[in-house]
C-alpha positions, 0 to 999 in steps of 0.5 A: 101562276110562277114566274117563267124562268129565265133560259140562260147559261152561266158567265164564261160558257159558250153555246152555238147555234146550228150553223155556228156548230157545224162550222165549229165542227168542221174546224175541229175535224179539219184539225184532227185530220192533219194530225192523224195523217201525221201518226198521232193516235187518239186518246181520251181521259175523265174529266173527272180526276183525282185532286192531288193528281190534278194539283201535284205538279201545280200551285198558285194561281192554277190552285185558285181556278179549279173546280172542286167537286164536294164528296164526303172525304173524296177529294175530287176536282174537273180538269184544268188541262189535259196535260196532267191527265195525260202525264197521269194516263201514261204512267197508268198504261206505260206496258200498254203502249208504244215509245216514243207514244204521239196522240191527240185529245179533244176535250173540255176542260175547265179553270174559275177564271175572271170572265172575261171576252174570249176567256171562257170557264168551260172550254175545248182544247185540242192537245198534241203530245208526243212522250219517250222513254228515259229521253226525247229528240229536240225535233220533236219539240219542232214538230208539234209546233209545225203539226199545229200550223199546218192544223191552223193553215188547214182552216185557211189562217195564215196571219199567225205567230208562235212566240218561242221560248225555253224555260232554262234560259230565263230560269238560269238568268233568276238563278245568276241573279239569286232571285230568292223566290222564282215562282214569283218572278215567273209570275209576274213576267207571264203576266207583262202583256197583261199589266204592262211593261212600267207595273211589271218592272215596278214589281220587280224592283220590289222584289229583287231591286233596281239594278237586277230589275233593269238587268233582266227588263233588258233580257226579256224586251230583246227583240230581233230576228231568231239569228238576232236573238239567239247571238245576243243571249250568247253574248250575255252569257259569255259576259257573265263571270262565274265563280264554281259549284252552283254558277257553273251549273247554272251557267251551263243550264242557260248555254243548254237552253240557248242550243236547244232554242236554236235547234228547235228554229232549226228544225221548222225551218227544215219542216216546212214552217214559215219564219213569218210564223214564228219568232223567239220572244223571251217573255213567254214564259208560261204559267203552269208549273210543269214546263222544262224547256221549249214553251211556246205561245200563238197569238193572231197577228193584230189581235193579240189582245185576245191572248194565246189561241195555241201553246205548250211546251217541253215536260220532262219530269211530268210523271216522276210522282207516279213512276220511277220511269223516266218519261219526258215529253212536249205537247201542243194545246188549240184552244178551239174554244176561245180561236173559234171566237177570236175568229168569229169576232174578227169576221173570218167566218163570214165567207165560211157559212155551211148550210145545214144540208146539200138537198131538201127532197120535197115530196108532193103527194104520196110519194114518201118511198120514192123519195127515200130512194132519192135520198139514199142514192144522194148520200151514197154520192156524199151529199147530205140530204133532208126530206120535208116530211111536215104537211105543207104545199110547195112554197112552204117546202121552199121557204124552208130551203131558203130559211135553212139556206139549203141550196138545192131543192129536189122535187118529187110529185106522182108525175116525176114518180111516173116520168122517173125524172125528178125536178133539182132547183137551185135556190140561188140562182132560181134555174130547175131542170129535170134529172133522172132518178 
């Protein structure tokens, strides 16, 4: 006789139960409410692409996580994000489609990550982005980042924040500075919450010495309010003597990147969001290759140790390998995924159990038909509803309810059928009384 296998799934997957589904799914369908309501269309791509579309506009670490499909000489890889396809997709249909284009898309995604708690290898994200031609308002990049909190305040979170950067500024300080290889330094302040503050100064002196090292250590643990932040870049960049040529440029690149900042805390201001939610922290820098401008991380306050549960940014040169057409855009990803886990690790769930249906219809005798009418008048009133239709008396019936957590019991034998009265019990408190059918 075979040993029996063993039912199992892969490290860094996730499965639910029923119950924890549907209140997954009720999550998602909260989120994607919010942003219809706000204009965004749907969309959706393979989760099969092409792997030179896939790695055009990303390398290194994104280059090591994704995985490749072996296919005779067909270079084929699953999507790391849905972004790129996206950039992909508009570049495909641009004569299809409306400027400036707002859409969102569900799916999964997948990146050969270390496993790790709440990191999964197979994960949904819910993206919003919105793209234009040849130019697009700063206020989106506002916009996108009030459309996710008022997704995750539709949930009921409120202890949240968008940590807010732009790529110029820090890109503009390497440049000052002659970092000569910025890939790697972008590398290592993306990851300074990760190996932390001493390892990463420790790697930059390596990289571009002492006095640059301490020099920029400065920049990005500058902490204070957004007005705080925002003046203290200002005066660091009046500070700085420029000679010409590539200094002025790059001087100019920084002074961009502080206004288009300022800007963008500007404009949540006027959207509505609240200045607890949000604040500028000058290390997020984000470790995809493609960002421009704005970028922006969300960590659960008191749980940052989970790592992002919301970022995006400002791409502007997404699409330049498929089309002459210049189309900038900035977008937005929840990684429903790893919140739903974060949320479910720190109890947030516990008062948001959903039954699995509103009624059990119990049928007693041969009273099937009846009881689908019963059935169909409930779910015409918005109920969901669910017919016992095993063999079993009324205290196996009942059982069922309770095991399910269904909380109200219909119940229908050969005399309700006669009166046209049926009996409604609620399972919680015990009290029944008779309804007409």
């Amino acid at each position: 006789m075979k040993n029996k296998i063993k039912p199992s799934i892969l490290p860094g997957f996730m499965e639910l139960t029923p119950k924890n589904q549907l209140i997954f799914n009720e999550m998602i369908c909260k989120f994607i409410k919010v942003y219809e309501r706000n204009g965004c269309l749907p969309m959706d791509t393979p989760v099969i692409e092409k792997e030179d579309i896939l790695l055009a506009k990303s390398a290194g670490e994104t280059e090591k996580q994704i995985y490749r499909i072996e296919k005779a000489d067909k270079k084929q890889a699953l999507r790391f994000d849905l972004t790129v396809p996206f950039a992909r997709y508009v570049a495909q249909y641009m004569n299809e489609l409306k400027f400036p284009f707002k859409r969102y898309q569900l799916g999964k995604v997948y990146r050969g990550e270390r496993n790790q708690r709440g990191r999964y290898r197979e994960f949904y994200q819910l993206d919003v982005d919105i793209v234009g031609i040849n130019k697009l308002a700063i206020q989106n990049d506002a916009l996108v980042i009030s459309l996710a909190a008022e997704a995750l305040e539709s949930i009921g979170l409120k202890d949240y924040t968008f940590q807010i950067n732009n790529r110029k500024i820090i890109n503009g300080f390497l440049e000052l500075l002659k970092v000569p290889n910025k890939a790697v330094i972008f590398g290592l302040i993306d990851k300074i919450d990760k190996i932390g503050q001493d390892a990463c100064f420790n790697l930059l002196i390596d990289y571009i010495g002492k006095e640059k090292a301490e020099y920029l250590m400065k920049i990005l643990n500058f902490q204070g309010s957004s007005k705080e932040v925002l003046s203290f870049l200002k005066t660091v960049v009046d500070e700085i003597s420029v000679g010409k040529g590539n200094e002025v440029e790059t001087r100019q690149q920084l002074l961009e990147g502080i206004e288009e900042l300022g800007k963008v805390i500007d404009i949540l201001e006027v959207l509505g969001v609240d200045e607890r939610n949000y604040q500028i922290a000058l290390k997020i820098i984000r470790g995809l290759d493609y960002y421009t401008g704005t970028i922006f991380e969300t960590v659960i306050n008191n749980y940052e140790t989970y790592g992002s549960v919301c970022s995006g940014g400002r791409y502007d040169d997404l699409t330049q390998l498929y089309t002459e057409q210049k189309i900038p855009g900035v977008g937005i990803s929840i990684g429903v995924t790893r919140l739903f886990f974060v949320l479910q690790e720190i109890g947030f769930w516990v008062e948001k159990q959903i039954g699995l249906v509103d009624y059990l219809i119990c049928p007693l005798g041969d009273t099937i038909k009846t009881c689908v009418t019963v059935k169909n008048k409930l779910q015409a009133q918005g109920n969901k509803v669910e017919i016992y239709l095993e063999e079993g008396n009324l205290k196996k019936q009942l059982n069922y309810a309770n095991v399910q957590g269904i909380p109200y019991v219909v119940i229908i034998g050969e005399d309700e059928v006669s009166t046209g009265e049926m009996v409604v019990k609620n399972m919680t408190t015990g009290e029944q009384n008779k309804q007409m059918m």
